[in-house]
C-alpha positions as CSV (number, residue, x, y, z in Angstrom):
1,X,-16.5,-1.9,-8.0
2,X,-18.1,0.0,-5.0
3,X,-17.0,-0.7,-1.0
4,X,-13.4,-2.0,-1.7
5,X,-10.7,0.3,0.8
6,X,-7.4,-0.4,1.9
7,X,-7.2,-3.7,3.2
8,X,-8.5,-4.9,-0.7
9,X,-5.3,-2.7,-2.0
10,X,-3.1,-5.0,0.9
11,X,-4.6,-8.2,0.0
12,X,-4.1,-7.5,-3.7
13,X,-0.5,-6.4,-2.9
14,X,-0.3,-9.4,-1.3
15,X,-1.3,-12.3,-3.5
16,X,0.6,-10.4,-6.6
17,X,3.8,-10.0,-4.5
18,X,3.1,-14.1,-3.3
19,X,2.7,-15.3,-7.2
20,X,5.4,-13.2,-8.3
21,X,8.1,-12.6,-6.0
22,X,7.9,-8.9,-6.8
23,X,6.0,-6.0,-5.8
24,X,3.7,-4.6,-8.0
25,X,4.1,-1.5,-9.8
26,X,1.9,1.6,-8.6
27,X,1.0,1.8,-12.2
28,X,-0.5,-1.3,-11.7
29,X,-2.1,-0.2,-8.5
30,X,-3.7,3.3,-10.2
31,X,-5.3,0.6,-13.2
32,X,-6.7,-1.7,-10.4
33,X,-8.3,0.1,-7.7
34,X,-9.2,3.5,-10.2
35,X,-12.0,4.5,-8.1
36,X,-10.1,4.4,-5.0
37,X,-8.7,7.6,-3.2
38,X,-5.4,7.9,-3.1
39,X,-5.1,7.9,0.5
40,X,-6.6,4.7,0.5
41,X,-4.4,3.6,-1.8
42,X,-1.2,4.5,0.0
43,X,-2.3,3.3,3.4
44,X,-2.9,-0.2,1.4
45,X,0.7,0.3,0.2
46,X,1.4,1.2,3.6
47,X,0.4,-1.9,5.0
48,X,2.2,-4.1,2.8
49,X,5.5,-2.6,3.6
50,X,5.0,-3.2,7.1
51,X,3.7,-6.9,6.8
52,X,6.9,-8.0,4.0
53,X,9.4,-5.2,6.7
54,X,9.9,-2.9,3.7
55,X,8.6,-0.2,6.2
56,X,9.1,0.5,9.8
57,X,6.1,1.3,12.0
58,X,5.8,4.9,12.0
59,X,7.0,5.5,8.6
60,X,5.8,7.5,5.9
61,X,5.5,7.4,2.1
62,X,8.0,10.1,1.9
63,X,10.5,8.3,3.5
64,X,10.8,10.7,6.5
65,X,9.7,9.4,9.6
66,X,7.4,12.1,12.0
67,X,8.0,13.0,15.2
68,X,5.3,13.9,18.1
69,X,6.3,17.4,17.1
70,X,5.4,17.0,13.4
């Protein structure tokens, strides 16, 4: 499937974390959106921590947050 980006790897995220009180597996993630970067991928993820407060704004994957001087 061509055109999908980030906001199909949040939505997806979404409805699989609303039917089954658990976030998916990046496993998961890697077998459903193969053709997508990486980077879009993880800002997805990204995205989806925010919305369910798993992630603070500003955050990173990494779990270190970046400072202007970063």
């Amino acid at each position: 499937m061509g055109g999908r980006n980030y906001w199909h790897v949040y939505n997806w995220l979404r409805q699989y974390y609303l039917a089954t009180g658990a976030a998916a597996e990046r496993m998961d993630l890697l077998a459903e959106f193969a053709e997508q970067e990486s980077g879009e991928i993880d800002e997805g993820i990204a995205e989806f921590e925010l919305a369910i407060g798993k992630r603070k704004k500003g955050a990173v994957p990494d779990g270190k947050e970046h400072t202007q001087a970063d």
